[in-house]
N, C-alpha and C positions, 0 to 999 in steps of 0.2 A: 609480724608487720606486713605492710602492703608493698606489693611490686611496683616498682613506676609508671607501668602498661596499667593496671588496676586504679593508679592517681590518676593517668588522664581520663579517663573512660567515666570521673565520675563530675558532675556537673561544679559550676563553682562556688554556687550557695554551698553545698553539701561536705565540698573540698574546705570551705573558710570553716563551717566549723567543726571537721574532723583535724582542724589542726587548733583549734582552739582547746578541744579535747586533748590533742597529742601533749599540748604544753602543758595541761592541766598536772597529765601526769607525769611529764618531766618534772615539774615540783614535787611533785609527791615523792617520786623516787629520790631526786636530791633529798628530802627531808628523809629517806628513809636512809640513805646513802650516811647522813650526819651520825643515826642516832643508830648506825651500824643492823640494822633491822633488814639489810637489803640480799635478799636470798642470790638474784642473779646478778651481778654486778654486768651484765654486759647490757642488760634492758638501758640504761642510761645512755650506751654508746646507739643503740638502735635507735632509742626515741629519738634521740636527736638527729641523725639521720632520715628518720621518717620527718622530721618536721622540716628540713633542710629541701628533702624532695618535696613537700608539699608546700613552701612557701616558691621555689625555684620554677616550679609547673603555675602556681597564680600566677608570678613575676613574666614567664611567657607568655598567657594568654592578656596578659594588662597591655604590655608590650605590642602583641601581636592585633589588641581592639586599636591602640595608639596609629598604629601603622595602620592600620585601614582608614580610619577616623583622615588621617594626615591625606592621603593617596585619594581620600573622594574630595577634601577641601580643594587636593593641588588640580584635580580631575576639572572640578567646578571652576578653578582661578585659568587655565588652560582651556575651558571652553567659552567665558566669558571674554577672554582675550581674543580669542578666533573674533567670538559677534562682533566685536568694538573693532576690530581689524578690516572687519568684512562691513560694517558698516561706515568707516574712513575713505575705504576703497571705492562704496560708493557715492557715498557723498562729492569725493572728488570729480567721477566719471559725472556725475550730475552739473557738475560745475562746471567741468569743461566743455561738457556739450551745451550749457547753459549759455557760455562763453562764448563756442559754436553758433549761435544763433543770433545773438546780439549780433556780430560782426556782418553775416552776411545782407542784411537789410540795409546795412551803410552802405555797404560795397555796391550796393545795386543802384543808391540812390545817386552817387556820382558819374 
């Protein structure tokens, strides 16, 4: 069987279907397991193991696209926030100095 170091290092096309393999012959051993044909009885504890590690290694990198995926959305939602922030900010400073100017032409004309 394959070391864990050896699961990750292999891409995840490759890894989906060496575990589709892996299970295939889980069945088979079960069916050999039934009709007592089965020379190693420990093969069934391995495969399953190997296919344990190779669903648990997908389940991290699924995981791990999730969490990126999530962290550029919040990146995105945190930088749009600033513009909308910073363009408030100056809308106001536009206003009060807009505000600024109306004022002083009164004050002049009395």
């Amino acid at each position: 069987m394959t070391t864990t170091k050896e699961i990750r290092e292999k891409e995840t096309g490759h890894l989906s279907h060496e575990l589709v393999e892996a299970q295939k012959r889980l069945f088979e051993l079960r069916g050999q397991a039934v009709t007592e044909k089965l020379e190693d009885p420990s093969q069934l504890r391995k495969t399953r193991r190997a296919i344990a590690r190779m669903k648990t290694i997908l389940r991290e990198r699924t995981l791990e696209t999730e969490r990126k995926a999530q962290a550029d959305a919040d990146a995105k939602a945190k930088a749009e926030a600033a513009a909308a922030r910073k363009s408030a900010q100056e809308a106001l400073k536009a206003a009060k100095a807009e505000k600024k100017k109306s004022k002083k032409p009164a004050a002049a004309a009395k």
